[in-house]
N, C-alpha and C positions, 0 to 999 in steps of 0.2 A: 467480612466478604473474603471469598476465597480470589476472585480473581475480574477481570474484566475484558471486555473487547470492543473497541469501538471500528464502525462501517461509515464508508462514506462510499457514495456512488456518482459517480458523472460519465458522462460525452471524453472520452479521446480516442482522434484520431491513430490509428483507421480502422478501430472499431466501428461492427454497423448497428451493435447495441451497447448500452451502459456497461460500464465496470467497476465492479467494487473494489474499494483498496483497503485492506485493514488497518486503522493506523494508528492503534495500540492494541493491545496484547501483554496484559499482565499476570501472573500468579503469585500468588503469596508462595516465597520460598520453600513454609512447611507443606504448601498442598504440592508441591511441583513432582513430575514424575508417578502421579497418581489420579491422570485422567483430564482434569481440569481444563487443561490448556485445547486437547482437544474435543473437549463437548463445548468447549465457547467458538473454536474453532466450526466447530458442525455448526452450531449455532448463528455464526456470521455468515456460510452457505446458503442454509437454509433460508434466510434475511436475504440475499442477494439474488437467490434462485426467484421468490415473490418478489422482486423488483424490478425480474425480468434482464438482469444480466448474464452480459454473455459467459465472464468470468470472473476470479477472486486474484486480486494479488496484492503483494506485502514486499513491505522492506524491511531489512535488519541488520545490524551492526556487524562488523568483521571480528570484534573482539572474539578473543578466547570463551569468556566468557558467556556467548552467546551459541557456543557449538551444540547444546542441546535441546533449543529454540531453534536450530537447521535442523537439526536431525530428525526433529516433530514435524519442523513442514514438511521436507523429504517426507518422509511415512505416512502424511495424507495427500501425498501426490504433486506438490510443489518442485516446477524444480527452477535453479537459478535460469533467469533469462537475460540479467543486462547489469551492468555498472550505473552506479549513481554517483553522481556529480553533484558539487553543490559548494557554491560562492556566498560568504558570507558578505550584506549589501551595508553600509554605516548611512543609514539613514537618521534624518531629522524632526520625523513628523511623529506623531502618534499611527500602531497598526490598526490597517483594517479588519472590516472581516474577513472571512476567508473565503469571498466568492471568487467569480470573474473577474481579474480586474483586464483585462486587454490582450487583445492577441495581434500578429503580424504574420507577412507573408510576403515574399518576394517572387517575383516572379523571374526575374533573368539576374544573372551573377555577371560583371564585366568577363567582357571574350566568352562564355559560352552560351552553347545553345540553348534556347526557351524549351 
């Protein structure tokens, strides 16, 4: 196998259709720089386009090592839009799957306005 990509699609707001997010993105080192990356690339569009979303987006490592994994997406139209956060949780249980598991909403913050 030269390489892979896996698609996932759901519901976030404030989107008013699905989004896919890709979240892997592999090549085998020898194939890198020789196409692969983006006909799996085309390949998850295409995938997301029949799914009926609105759009494609990814995350990826700030490492050095990942500057020509930016540079690929740059070149098919990707560009950075936001920082990624992320708290590691010392949970107790065994993981779930990766659905829904719950969501919240506030409606007023003490002293301001609704």
């Amino acid at each position: 196998m030269v390489g892979l990509a896996a698609l996932a699609t759901g519901w976030q707001l404030p989107h008013a259709r699905p989004l896919a997010r890709v979240t892997a993105l592999v090549v085998r080192a020898s194939a890198r720089g020789r196409g692969a990356g983006r006909r799996l690339m085309a390949r998850a569009e295409q995938l997301a386009r029949e799914a009926g979303c609105e759009g494609v987006e990814l995350t990826s490592g700030l490492g050095p090592d990942r500057e020509a994994a930016h540079r690929l997406y740059e070149a098919l139209g990707y560009r950075r839009t936001s920082y990624r956060f992320c708290h590691r949780l010392d949970l107790d249980r065994p993981p779930t799957r990766g659905d829904v598991i719950g969501a919240a909403a506030i409606e007023e913050i003490d002293g301001a306005e609704p």
